[in-house]
Each structure stands twice: as C-alpha cells, then as structure tokens.
PATIMAR-700526 format. One record per residue (C-alpha): x, y, z; residue in three letters. Coordinates in steps of 0.02 Angstrom, whole numbers, m for minus. Layout:
N
px	py	pz	type
X	Y	Z	ALA
...
***
This chain:
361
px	py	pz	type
4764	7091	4753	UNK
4746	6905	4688	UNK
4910	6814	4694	UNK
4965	6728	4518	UNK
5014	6558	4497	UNK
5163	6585	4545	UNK
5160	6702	4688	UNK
5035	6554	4775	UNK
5171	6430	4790	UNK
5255	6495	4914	UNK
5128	6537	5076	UNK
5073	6352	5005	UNK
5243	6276	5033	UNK
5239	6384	5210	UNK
5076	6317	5244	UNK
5113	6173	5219	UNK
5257	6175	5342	UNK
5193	6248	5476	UNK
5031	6118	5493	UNK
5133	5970	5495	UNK
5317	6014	5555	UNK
5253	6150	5670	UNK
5243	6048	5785	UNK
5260	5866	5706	UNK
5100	5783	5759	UNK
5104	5602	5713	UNK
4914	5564	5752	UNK
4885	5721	5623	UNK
4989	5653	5486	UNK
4909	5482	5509	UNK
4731	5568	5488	UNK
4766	5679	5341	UNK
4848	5517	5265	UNK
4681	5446	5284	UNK
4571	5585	5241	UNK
4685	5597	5080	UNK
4666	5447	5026	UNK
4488	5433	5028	UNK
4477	5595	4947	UNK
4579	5554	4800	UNK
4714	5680	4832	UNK
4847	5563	4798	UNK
4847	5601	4611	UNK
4903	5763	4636	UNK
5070	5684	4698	UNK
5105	5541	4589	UNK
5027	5366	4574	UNK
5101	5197	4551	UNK
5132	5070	4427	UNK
5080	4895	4462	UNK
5238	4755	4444	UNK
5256	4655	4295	UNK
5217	4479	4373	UNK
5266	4376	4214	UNK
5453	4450	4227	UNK
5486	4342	4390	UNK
5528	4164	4351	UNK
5382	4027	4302	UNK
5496	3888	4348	UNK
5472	3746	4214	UNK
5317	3701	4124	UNK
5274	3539	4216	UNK
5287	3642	4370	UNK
5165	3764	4309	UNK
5030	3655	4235	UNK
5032	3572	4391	UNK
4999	3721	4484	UNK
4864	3790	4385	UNK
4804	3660	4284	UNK
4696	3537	4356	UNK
4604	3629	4517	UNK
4544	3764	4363	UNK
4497	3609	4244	UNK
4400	3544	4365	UNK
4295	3698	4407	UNK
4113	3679	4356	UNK
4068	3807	4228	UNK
3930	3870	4339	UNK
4062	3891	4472	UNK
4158	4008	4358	UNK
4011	4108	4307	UNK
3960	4126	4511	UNK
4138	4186	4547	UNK
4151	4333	4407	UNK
3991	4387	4462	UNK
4006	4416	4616	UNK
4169	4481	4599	UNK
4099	4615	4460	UNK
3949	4648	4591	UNK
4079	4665	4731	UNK
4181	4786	4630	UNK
4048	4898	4570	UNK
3975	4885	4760	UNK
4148	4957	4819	UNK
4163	5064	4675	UNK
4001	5164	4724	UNK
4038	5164	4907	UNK
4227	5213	4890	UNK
4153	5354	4759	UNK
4027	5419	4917	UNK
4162	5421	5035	UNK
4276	5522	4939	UNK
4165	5642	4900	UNK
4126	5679	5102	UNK
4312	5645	5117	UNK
4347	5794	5008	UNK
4273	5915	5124	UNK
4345	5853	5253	UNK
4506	5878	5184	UNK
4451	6037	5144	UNK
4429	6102	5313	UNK
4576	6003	5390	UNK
4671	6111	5266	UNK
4580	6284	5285	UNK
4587	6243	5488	UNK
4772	6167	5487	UNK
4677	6020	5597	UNK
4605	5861	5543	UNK
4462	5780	5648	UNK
4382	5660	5542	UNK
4236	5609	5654	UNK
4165	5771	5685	UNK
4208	5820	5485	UNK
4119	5675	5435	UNK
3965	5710	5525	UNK
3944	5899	5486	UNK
3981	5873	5302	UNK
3871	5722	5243	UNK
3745	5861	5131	UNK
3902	5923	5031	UNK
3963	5747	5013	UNK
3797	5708	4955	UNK
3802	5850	4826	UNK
3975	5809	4763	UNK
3940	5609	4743	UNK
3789	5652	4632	UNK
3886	5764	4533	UNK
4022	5630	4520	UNK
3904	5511	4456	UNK
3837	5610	4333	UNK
4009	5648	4264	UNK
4059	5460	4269	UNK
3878	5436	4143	UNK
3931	5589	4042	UNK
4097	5505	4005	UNK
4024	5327	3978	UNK
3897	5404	3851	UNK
4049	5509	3767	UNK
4172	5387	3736	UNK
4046	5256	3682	UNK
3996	5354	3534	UNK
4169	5423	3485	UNK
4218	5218	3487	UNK
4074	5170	3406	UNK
4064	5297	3250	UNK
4249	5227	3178	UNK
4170	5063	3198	UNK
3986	5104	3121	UNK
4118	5184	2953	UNK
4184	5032	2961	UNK
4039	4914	2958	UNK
3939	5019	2842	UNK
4113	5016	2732	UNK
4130	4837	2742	UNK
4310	4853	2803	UNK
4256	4719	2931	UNK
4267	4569	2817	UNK
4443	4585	2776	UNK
4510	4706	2895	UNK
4688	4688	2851	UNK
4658	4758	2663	UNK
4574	4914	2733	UNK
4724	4977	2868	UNK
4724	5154	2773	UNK
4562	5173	2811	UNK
4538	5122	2987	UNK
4689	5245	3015	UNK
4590	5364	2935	UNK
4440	5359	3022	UNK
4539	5297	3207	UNK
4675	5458	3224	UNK
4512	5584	3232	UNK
4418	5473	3364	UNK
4583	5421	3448	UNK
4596	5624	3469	UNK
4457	5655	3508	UNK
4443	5536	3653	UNK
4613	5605	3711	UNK
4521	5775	3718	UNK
4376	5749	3794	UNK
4443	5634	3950	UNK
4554	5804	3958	UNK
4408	5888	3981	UNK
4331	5779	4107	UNK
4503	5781	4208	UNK
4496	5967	4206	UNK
4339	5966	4262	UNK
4360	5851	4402	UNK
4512	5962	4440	UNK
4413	6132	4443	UNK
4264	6052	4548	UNK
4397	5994	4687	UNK
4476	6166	4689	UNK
4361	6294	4652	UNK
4189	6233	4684	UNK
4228	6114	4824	UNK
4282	6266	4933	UNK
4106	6400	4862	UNK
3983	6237	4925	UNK
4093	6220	5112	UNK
4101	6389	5132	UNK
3898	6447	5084	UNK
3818	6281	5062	UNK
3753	6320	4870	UNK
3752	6201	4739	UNK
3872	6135	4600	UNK
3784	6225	4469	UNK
3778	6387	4547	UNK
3962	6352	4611	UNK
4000	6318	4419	UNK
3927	6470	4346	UNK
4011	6570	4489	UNK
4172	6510	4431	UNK
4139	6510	4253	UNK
4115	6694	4274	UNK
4291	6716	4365	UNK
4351	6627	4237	UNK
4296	6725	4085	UNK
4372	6886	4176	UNK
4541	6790	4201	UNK
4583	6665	4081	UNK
4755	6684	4083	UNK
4764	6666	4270	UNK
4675	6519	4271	UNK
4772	6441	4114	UNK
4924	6478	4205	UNK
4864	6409	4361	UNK
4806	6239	4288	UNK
4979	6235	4205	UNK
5073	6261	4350	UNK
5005	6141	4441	UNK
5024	6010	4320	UNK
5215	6043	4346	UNK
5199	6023	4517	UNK
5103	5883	4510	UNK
5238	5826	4382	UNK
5379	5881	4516	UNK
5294	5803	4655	UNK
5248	5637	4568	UNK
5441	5597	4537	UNK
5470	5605	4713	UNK
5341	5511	4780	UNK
5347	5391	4629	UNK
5546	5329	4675	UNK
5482	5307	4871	UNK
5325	5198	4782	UNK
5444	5092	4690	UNK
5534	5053	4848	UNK
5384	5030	4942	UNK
5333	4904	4781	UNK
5474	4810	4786	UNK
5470	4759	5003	UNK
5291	4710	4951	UNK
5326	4622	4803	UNK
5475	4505	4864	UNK
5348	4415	5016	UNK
5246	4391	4893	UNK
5339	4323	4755	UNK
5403	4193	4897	UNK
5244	4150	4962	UNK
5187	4090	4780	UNK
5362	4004	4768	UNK
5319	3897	4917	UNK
5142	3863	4858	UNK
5184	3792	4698	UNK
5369	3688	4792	UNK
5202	3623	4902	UNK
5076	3580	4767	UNK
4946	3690	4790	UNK
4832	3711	4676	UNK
4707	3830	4588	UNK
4529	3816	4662	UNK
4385	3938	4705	UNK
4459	3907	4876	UNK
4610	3975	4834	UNK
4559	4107	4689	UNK
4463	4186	4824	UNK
4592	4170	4939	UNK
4716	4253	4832	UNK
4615	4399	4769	UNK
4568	4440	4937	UNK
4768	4462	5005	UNK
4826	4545	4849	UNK
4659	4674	4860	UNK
4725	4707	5058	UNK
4902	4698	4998	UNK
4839	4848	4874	UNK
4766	4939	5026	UNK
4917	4918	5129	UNK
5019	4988	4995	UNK
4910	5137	4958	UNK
4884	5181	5136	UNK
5082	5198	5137	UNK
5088	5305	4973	UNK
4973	5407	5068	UNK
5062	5414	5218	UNK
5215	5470	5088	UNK
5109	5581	5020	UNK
5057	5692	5157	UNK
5131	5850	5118	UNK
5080	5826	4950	UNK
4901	5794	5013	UNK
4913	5972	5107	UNK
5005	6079	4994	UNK
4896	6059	4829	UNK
4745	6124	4922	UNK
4829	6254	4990	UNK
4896	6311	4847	UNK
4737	6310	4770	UNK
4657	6405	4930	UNK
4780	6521	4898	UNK
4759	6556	4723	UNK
4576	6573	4735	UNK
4549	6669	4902	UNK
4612	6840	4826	UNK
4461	6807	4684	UNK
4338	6737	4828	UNK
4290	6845	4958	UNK
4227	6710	5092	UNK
4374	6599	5058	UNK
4504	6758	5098	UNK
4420	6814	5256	UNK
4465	6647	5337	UNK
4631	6632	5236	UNK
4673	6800	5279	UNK
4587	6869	5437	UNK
4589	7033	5460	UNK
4656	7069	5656	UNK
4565	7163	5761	UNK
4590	7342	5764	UNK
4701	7424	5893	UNK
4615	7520	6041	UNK
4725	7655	6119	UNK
4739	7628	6294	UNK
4632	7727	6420	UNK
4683	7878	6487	UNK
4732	7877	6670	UNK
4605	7949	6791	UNK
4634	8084	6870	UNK
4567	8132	7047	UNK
4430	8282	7044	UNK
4483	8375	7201	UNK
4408	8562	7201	UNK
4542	8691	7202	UNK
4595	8754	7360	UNK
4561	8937	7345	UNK
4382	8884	7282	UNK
4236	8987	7380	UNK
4073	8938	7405	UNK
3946	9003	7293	UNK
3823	9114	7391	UNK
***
C-alpha cells in the first residue's frame, strides 16, 4: 500500500540515519556535500541571505572618496564597457555550465541516495544521457519563464502607455494599482508554477528517466496520470514538504548566519586595511575583488552544503519513499523482496537391502 505524506517521513528520517551515522563516513559526507550542491538540493534545506555591507562603518567622507574616487574617474569608458562584458559573458558562461552540471549532478544524487553510496566518478560517467535530458528540459523551462513574465510585465505597461499614464505618472497611481495587483499576481502564480514544476521533475520524473531511461515527456504524462488518480496525496505531499523544508531551513539558516558572520569579519578587515593603506579602485583591483568575494561565495556554500548533508539525503528519500508504493520499479529496489526460504534437505539415508531379503529366482 502507498505510504501518505506522512507515513514517508519516518523510514526517510531512518534512512537518512543509517547512510551517514551508520557508520559515520567522512569521505561520504564530503561527497554527498558535493554532489548536493551541484545538484541544487540545498534549497530544500534553507538558503542564505547575503550581509548588508553598507551597515558596517564608511569611515568619513574624505576617506571614502579617496578610496573610490579617483582610480574609477580615471577609468577609460571603453575600459568600463570591456569589464561588464566580460563579466556578463563570464556569468552567463558559468550559468550554463553550472546549469549542465546540476542536472548530471541530480542523478547522481539520485543513486547515491537509492544506493546509500556516493561515487561521483563512476556516477558521472554512467549518467551523462539523463543529464543531457534534464539540462534541455531545464533550459526550456528557464525560456518558458523568460517569455511568461515578460508579457505579464509588459501588458500593465502597454495599459499604461496606450492610457497615457506615462506622462504624468504620479496623477494616475489608482490606475497603475489597478492594472499592477492582477499582473503582480499573476507573476506570483506562475513562478509558483514553475517552482512546482521544478520540484515534481526532481522528485518524480528524475527517478522514472534513472530507473528506465525514457524521456521527460513520457515521465510527465506518467506522473500526470498518478496524479489525476491521487490528488490529494500529492497536494498533501507537496505541502508537507514545504513544512519540512520550512523546518529544516531554520536550522540550517541559524548555522548559515554563523558561518556568515566568521566570513564576513576577515573581510570587513581586509577592506579596513586597504582603504588605512590607500588603495584604490582600478580594473586591477575590481577584478581582484570580484574574483575573492565570488570564491569567498563558493567557500561559503560548500560549507552550507557540508551543513546541509542530511538535509541533502533525507528530502530524496522522502520523496523515494512516497513515490515507490505508486512506482513499481522504484519499490523493487526500495523494497526488495528477500529471497524465498528453501527447507533444508532431507538427510540421506543408506539403502541397505533387508536382511531376510531372498534372491529372486
């Protein structure tokens, strides 16, 4: 019988338990740190919020000009222009490859999960055609969205030109309220849809493609089907989880602050002593400084993740859980039925011939 919601937390939470506290393997919990991270799994346990820089003291305005005026004044225009774009290329570069990654990533998670073992070399290898499947899927989500939200901003705006409220905005308030609350809605709804999308790929698809190799579509109208035959299991499921997620967010959210703040303080120190030395802003030193605080940002997700480990197991087991007693090939390796029990073999007995046996003749 399929478990509910509820009734999957529990051989999650004992799953959980037994693949990293039974034994505690520390080269296991670095991997599935890593494989987590790539994967994306880290917000199902809680993200971070990045520090409010202009709360720490600026020290006094001649200080400050000093520091960032003239090496920024005296930056050629074409300088400027060669340094956003190949930051914006760099970006979108990483973007694309970080996207591909986590998509292979995702399987391998999967099966370091299903398996309770994590081997990311040989994962890697033997699932680069899911990955493949996943990071085109991705990327036509990510143009579905752009396409989505641009219109739902761009109608209010269209009313608005068209109304000539753009003249003198501030005499036509009522009506940009008017026309903004729907689209502001709307937008609110449909990146809810695209989350729960994402969220029902990762969980319900993710396992159909690793476990028979078929595509996102047919995975999709597999589940689709389940999911018209149980909608309140699968409501109560997605609800669920956000309270976990909720739950498990909190906790890893207080360890990110503290993590935050040992970062933060070297940091804050470091620009202290730049400014007490008169350094200056140049491309030199723009470059220099987005490159630390990018590997700062790695250092201090990396450590989320490692916080985040048995967050990064349970939620796909819980989900494995949920969704093996509605998928056959997911519950015969969740659940494997044990061989059957073969009575042991009689003893053999000696055939002697009776003794008052005669011979025939």
């Amino acid at each position: 019988m399929p478990l509910s919601a509820i009734d999957s937390i529990s051989p999650a939470f004992e799953h959980a338990k037994k693949q990293l506290f039974r034994p505690f393997r520390l080269g296991q919990w670095l991997r599935l740190a890593f494989v987590g991270f790539f994967a994306g799994e880290l917000s199902s346990g809680g993200g971070c919020n990045a520090p409010n820089l202009n709360s720490f003291p600026q020290g006094s305005g001649r200080h400050t000009q000093h520091f960032m005026g003239p090496g920024l004044s005296d930056l050629h225009p074409g300088a400027w222009i060669g340094l956003i774009a190949v930051l914006l290329v760099s970006g979108f570069v990483l973007w694309f490859v970080f996207v591909y990654i986590g998509s292979v990533m995702r399987f391998v998670l999967f099966d370091s999960v299903l398996q309770k073992e994590c081997h990311i070399r040989a994962g890697w290898v033997k699932r680069q055609g899911e990955g493949w499947k996943l990071f085109v899927f991705h990327l036509l989500c990510l143009v579905a969205s752009l396409v989505a939200f641009s219109v739902i901003v761009a109608v209010p705006l269209l009313i608005g030109a068209l109304a000539g409220w753009w003249k003198d905005p501030s005499e036509h308030i009522g009506g940009w309220i008017l026309v903004g609350l729907p689209a502001f809605a709307l937008f609110l709804v449909v990146a809810l849809g695209f989350a729960l999308v994402y969220v029902l790929t990762k969980d319900f698809v993710v396992p159909q493609i690793a476990l028979e190799d078929i595509g996102i579509t047919e995975g999709w109208r597999r589940l689709w089907e389940m999911m018209r035959a149980e909608k309140g299991s699968y409501a109560g499921y997605i609800g669920m989880k956000i309270l976990l997620a909720i739950a498990a967010g909190i906790v890893v959210g207080i360890a990110t602050f503290i993590m935050i703040l040992v970062l933060v303080i070297p940091v804050v120190g470091a620009v202290i002593a730049g400014k007490a030395s008169g350094l200056e802003w140049t491309a030199a030193t723009i470059t220099l400084a987005i490159v630390t605080g990018v590997s700062l940002f790695a250092v201090l997700m990396f450590v989320i993740s490692l916080i985040s480990v048995p967050a990064i197991v349970f939620f796909p087991a819980y989900a494995m859980y949920f969704f093996a007693g509605r998928y056959q090939k997911l519950a015969s390796v969740v659940w494997p039925v044990p061989p059957a029990e073969i009575p042991p073999a009689l003893p053999q007995l000696p055939m002697t011939p009776p003794s008052s046996a005669e011979p025939i003749g």
